[in-house]
C-alpha positions as YAML, in Angstrom:
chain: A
units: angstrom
residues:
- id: 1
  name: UNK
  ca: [-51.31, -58.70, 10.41]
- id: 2
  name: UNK
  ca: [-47.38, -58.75, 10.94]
- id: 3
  name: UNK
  ca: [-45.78, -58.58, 7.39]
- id: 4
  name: UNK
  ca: [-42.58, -60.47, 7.45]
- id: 5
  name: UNK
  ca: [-39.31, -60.22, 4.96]
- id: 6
  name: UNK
  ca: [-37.52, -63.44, 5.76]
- id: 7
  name: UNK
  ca: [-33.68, -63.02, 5.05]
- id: 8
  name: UNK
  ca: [-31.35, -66.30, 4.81]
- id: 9
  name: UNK
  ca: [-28.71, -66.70, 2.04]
- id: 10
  name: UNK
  ca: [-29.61, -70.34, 2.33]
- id: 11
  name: UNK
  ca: [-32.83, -71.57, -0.12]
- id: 12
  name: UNK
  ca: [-34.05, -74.25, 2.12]
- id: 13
  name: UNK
  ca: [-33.94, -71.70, 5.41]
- id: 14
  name: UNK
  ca: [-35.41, -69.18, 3.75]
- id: 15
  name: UNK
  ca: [-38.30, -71.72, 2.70]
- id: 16
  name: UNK
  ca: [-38.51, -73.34, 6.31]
- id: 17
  name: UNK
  ca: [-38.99, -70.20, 8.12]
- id: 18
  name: UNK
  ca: [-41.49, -68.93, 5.79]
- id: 19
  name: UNK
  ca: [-43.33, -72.40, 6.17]
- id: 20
  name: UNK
  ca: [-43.25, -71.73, 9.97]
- id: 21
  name: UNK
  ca: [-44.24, -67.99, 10.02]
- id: 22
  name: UNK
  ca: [-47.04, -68.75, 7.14]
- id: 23
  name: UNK
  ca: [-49.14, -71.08, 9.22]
- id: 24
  name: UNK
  ca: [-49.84, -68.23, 11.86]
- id: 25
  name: UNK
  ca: [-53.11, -66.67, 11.13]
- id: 26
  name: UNK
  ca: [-51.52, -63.01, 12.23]
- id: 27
  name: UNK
  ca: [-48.29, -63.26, 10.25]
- id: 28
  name: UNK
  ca: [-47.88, -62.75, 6.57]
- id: 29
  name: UNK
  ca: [-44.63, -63.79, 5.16]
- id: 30
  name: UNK
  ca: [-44.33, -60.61, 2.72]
- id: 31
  name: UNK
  ca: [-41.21, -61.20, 0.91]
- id: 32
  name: UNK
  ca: [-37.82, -63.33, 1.36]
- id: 33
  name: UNK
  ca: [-34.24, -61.75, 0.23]
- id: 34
  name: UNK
  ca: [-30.98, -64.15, -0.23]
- id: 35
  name: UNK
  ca: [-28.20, -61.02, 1.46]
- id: 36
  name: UNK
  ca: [-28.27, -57.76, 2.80]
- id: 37
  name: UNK
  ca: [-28.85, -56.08, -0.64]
- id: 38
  name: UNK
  ca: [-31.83, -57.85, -1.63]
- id: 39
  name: UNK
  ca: [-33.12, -57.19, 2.02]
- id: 40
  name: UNK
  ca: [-32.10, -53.46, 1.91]
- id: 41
  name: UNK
  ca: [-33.70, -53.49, -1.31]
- id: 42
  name: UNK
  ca: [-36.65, -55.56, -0.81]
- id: 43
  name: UNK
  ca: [-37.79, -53.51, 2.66]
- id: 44
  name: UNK
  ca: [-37.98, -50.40, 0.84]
- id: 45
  name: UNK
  ca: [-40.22, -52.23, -1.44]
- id: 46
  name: UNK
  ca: [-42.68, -54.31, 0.21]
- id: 47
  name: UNK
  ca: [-42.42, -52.28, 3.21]
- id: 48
  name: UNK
  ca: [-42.25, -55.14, 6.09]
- id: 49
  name: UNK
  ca: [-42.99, -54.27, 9.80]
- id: 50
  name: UNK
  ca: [-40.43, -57.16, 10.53]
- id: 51
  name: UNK
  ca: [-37.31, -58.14, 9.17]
- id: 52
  name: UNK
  ca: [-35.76, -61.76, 9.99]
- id: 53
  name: UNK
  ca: [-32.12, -61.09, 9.18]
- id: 54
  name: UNK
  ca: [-29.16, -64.20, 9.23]
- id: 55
  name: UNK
  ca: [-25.91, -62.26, 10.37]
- id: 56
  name: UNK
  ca: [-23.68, -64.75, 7.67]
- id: 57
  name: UNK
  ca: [-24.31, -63.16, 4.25]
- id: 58
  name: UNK
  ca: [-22.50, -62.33, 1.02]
- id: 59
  name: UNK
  ca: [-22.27, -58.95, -0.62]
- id: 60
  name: UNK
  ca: [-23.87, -57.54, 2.73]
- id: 61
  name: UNK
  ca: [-24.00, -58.99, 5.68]
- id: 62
  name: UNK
  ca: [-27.17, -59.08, 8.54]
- id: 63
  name: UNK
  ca: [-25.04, -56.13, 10.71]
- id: 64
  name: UNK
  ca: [-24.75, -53.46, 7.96]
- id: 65
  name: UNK
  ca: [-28.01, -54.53, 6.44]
- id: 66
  name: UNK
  ca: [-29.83, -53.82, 9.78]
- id: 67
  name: UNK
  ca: [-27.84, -50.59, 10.95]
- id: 68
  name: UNK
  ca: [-29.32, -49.92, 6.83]
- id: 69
  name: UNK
  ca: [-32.66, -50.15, 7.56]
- id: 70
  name: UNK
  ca: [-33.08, -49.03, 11.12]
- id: 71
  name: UNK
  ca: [-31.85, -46.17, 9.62]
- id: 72
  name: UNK
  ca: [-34.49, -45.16, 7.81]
- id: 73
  name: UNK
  ca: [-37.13, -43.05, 9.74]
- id: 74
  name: UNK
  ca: [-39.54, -45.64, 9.22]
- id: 75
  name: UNK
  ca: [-37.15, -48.45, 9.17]
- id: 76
  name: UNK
  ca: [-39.12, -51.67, 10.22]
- id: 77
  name: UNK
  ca: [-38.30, -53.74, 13.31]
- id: 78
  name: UNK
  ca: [-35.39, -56.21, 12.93]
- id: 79
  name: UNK
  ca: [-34.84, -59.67, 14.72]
- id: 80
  name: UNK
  ca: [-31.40, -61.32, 13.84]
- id: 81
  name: UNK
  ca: [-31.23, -65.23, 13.78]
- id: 82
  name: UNK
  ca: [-28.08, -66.55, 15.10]
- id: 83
  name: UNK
  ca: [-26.22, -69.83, 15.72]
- id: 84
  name: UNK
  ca: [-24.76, -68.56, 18.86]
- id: 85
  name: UNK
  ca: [-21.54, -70.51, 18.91]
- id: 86
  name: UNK
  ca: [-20.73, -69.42, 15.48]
- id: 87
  name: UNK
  ca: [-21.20, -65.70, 15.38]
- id: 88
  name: UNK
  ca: [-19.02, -62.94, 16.66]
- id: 89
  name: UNK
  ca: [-21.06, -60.34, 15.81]
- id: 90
  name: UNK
  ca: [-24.47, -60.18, 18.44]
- id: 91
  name: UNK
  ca: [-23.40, -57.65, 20.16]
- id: 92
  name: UNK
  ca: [-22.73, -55.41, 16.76]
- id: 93
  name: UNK
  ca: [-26.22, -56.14, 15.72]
- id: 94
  name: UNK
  ca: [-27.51, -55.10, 18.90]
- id: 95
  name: UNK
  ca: [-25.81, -51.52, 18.40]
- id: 96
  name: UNK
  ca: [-26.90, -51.61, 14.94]
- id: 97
  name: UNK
  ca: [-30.01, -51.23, 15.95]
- id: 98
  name: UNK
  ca: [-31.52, -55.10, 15.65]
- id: 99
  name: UNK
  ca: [-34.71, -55.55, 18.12]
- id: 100
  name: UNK
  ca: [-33.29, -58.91, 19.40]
- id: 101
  name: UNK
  ca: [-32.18, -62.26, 18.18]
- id: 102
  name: UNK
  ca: [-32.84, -65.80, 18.34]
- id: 103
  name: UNK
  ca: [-31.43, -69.18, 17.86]
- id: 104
  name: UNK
  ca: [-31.95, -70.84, 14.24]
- id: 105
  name: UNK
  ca: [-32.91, -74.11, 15.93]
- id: 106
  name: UNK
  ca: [-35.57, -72.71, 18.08]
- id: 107
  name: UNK
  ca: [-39.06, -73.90, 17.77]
- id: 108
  name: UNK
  ca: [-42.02, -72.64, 15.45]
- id: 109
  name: UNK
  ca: [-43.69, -70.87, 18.61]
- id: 110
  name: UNK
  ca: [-41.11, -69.59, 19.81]
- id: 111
  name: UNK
  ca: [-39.71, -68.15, 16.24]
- id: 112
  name: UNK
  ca: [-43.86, -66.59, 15.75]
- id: 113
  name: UNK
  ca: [-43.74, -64.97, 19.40]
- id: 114
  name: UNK
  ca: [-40.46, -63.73, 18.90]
- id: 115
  name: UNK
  ca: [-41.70, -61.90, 15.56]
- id: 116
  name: UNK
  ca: [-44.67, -60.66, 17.78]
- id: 117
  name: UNK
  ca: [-42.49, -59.18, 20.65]
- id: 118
  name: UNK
  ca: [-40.10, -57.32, 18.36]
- id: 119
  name: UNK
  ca: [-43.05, -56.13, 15.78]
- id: 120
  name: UNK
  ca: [-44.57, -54.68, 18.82]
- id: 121
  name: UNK
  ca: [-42.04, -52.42, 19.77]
- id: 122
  name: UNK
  ca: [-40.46, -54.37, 22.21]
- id: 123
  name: UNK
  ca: [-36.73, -55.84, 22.93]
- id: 124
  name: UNK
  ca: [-36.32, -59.93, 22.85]
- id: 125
  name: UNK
  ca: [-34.46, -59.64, 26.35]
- id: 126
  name: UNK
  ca: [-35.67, -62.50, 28.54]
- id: 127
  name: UNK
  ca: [-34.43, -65.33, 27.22]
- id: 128
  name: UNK
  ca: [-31.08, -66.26, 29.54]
- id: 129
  name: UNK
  ca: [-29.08, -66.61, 26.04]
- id: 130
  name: UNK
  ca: [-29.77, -62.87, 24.73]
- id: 131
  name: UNK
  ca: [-27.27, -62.18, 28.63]
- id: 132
  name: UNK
  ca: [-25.10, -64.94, 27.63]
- id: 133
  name: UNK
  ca: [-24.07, -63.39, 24.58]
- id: 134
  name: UNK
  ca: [-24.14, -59.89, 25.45]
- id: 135
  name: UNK
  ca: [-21.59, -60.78, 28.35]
- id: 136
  name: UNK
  ca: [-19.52, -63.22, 25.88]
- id: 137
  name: UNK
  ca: [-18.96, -60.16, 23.44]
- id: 138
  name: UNK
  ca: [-18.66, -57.28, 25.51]
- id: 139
  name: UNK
  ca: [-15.65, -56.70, 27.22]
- id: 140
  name: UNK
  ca: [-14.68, -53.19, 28.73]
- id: 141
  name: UNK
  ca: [-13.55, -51.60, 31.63]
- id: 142
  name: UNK
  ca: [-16.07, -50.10, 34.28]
- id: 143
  name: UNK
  ca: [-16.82, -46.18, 33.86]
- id: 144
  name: UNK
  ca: [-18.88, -43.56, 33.05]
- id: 145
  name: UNK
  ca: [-19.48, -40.95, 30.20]
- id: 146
  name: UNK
  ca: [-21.02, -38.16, 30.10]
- id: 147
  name: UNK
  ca: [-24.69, -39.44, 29.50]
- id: 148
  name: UNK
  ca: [-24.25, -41.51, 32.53]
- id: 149
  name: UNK
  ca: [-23.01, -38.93, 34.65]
- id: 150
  name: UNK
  ca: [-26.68, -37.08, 33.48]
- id: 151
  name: UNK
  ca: [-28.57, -39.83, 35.25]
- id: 152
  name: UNK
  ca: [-30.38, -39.30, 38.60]
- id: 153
  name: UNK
  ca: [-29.22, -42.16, 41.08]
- id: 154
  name: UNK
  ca: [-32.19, -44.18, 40.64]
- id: 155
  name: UNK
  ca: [-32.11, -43.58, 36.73]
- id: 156
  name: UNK
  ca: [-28.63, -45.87, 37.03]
- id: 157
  name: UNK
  ca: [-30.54, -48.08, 39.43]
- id: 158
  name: UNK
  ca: [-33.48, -49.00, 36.66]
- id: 159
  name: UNK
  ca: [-30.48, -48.97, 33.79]
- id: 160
  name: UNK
  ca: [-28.53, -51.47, 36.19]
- id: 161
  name: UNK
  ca: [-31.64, -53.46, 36.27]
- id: 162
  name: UNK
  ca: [-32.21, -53.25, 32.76]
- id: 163
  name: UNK
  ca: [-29.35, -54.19, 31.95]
- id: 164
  name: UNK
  ca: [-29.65, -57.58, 33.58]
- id: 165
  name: UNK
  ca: [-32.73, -58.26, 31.52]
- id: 166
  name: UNK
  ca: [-35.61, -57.35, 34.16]
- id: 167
  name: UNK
  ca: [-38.81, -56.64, 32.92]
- id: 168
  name: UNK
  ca: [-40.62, -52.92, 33.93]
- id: 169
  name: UNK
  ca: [-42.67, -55.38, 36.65]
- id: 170
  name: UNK
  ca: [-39.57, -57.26, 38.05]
- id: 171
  name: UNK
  ca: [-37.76, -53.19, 38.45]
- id: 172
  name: UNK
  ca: [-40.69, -51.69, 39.93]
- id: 173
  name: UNK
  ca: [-41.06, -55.01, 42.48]
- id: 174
  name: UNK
  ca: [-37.53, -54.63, 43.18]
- id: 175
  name: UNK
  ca: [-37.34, -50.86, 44.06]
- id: 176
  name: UNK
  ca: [-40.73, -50.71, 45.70]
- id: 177
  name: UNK
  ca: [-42.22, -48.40, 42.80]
- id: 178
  name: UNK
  ca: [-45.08, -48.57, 40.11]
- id: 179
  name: UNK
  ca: [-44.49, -49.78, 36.67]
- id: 180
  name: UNK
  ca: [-45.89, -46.07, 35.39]
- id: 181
  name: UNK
  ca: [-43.03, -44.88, 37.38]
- id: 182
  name: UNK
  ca: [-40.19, -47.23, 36.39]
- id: 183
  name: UNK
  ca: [-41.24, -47.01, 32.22]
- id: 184
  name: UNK
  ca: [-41.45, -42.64, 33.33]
- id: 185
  name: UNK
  ca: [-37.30, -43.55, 34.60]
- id: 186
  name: UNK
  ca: [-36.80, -45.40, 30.89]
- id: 187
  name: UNK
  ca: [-38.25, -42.88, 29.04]
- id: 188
  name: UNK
  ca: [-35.56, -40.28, 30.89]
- id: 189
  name: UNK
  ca: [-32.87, -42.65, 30.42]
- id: 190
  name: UNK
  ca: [-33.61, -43.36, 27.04]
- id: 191
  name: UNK
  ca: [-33.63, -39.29, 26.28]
- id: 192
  name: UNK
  ca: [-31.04, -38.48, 28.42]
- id: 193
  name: UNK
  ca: [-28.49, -40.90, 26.93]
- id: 194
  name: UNK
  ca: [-29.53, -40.31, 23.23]
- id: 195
  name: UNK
  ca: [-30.32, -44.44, 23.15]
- id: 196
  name: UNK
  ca: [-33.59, -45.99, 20.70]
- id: 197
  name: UNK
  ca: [-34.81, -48.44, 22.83]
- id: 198
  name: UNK
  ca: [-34.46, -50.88, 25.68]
- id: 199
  name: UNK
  ca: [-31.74, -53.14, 23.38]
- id: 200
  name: UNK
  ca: [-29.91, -50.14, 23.48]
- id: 201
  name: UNK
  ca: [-30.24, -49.30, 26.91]
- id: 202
  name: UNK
  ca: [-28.84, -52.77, 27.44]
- id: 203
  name: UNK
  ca: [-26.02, -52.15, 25.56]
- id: 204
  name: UNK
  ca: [-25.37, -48.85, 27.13]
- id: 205
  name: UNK
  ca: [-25.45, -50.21, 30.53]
- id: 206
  name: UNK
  ca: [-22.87, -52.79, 29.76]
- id: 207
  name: UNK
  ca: [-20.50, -50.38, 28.21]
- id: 208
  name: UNK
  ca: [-20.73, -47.65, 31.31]
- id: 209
  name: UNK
  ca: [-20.21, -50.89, 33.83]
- id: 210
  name: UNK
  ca: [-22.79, -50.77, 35.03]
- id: 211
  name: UNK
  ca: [-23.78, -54.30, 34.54]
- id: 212
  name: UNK
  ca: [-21.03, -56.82, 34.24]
- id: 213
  name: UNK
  ca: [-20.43, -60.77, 32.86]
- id: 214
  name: UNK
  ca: [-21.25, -62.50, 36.22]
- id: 215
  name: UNK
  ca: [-24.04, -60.25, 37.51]
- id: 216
  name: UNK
  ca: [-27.39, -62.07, 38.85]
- id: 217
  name: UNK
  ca: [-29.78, -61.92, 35.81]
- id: 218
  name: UNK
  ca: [-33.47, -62.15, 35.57]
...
């Protein structure tokens, strides 16, 4: 069972999400907080494996709250709801550690899969938006630090592809090699570049250049 701590400074979100989350026999909506503080407060509380965070909060908002609790050594997972054309501040979620994001208007599967995917460990990267809005907000010049210079040439060739939102199967298709040995490259890249996860990687490969606003994506 997924426990869920549903996050909305709004009443009636906060009670339509939970509607759509409570009907799924392997998600329990464990909590709901109206800001950052009462989410902050609530997860050390309840102790949710997921937390649904709105970026638009008062007293603190979904960016802070998130880089809060992802924090913690046993911070849970957190997937940010966004309206897209509203807020500026994806891409500082994403670096604040946030598993993913959706759309508030998306449908109830799609909201109860999401939870799934990000619970599980994994980054919400396949949907075309999660590129779109990386690209949108992330502007910087092409280069290279130091953890970048510390990656093999086909380490940058998995990151590039990573960072255009490929799955392990699409990378190891692509460059003729097994998934074992493409997740083996991610686990390098992740340790070599001091990054938490595949969101971060993401992130990472933007910022070095690797990947820029344009490039083919999945």
């Amino acid at each position: 069972m997924i426990r869920v701590l549903v996050t909305d400074d709004h009443a009636l979100a906060r009670s339509g999400l939970s509607a759509m989350l409570g009907v799924q026999p392997d998600i329990e909506v464990a909590g709901t907080a109206a800001d950052g503080v009462e989410a902050v407060e609530a997860a050390r509380r309840i102790r949710p494996d997921l937390v649904l965070m709105d970026i638009r909060m008062p007293r603190m908002d979904g960016i802070e709250a998130t880089r809060r609790l992802r924090a913690a050594p046993d911070g849970p997972a957190v997937l940010i709801l966004t309206t897209f054309d509203l807020d500026q501040y994806v891409y500082e979620a994403l670096r604040a550690g946030a598993g993913g994001f959706l759309l508030k208007d998306a449908p109830p599967g799609q909201l109860a899969e999401a939870v799934r995917t990000v619970a599980a460990g994994q980054s919400l990267l396949a949907p075309a938006v999660t590129r779109r809005l990386i690209e949108r907000f992330l502007t910087v010049p092409p280069g290279g630090g130091e953890a970048l210079h510390r990656l093999t040439e086909r380490e940058r060739e998995v990151l590039t592809h990573v960072g255009r939102g490929r799955s392990n199967a699409e990378i190891a298709e692509e460059l003729h090699l097994s998934e074992a040995t493409v997740k083996t490259h991610l686990s390098r890249i992740l340790a070599k570049a001091g990054l938490r996860d595949r969101v971060a990687a993401v992130v990472f490969a933007y910022e070095q250049g690797l990947v820029r606003p344009g490039d083919p994506g999945p």
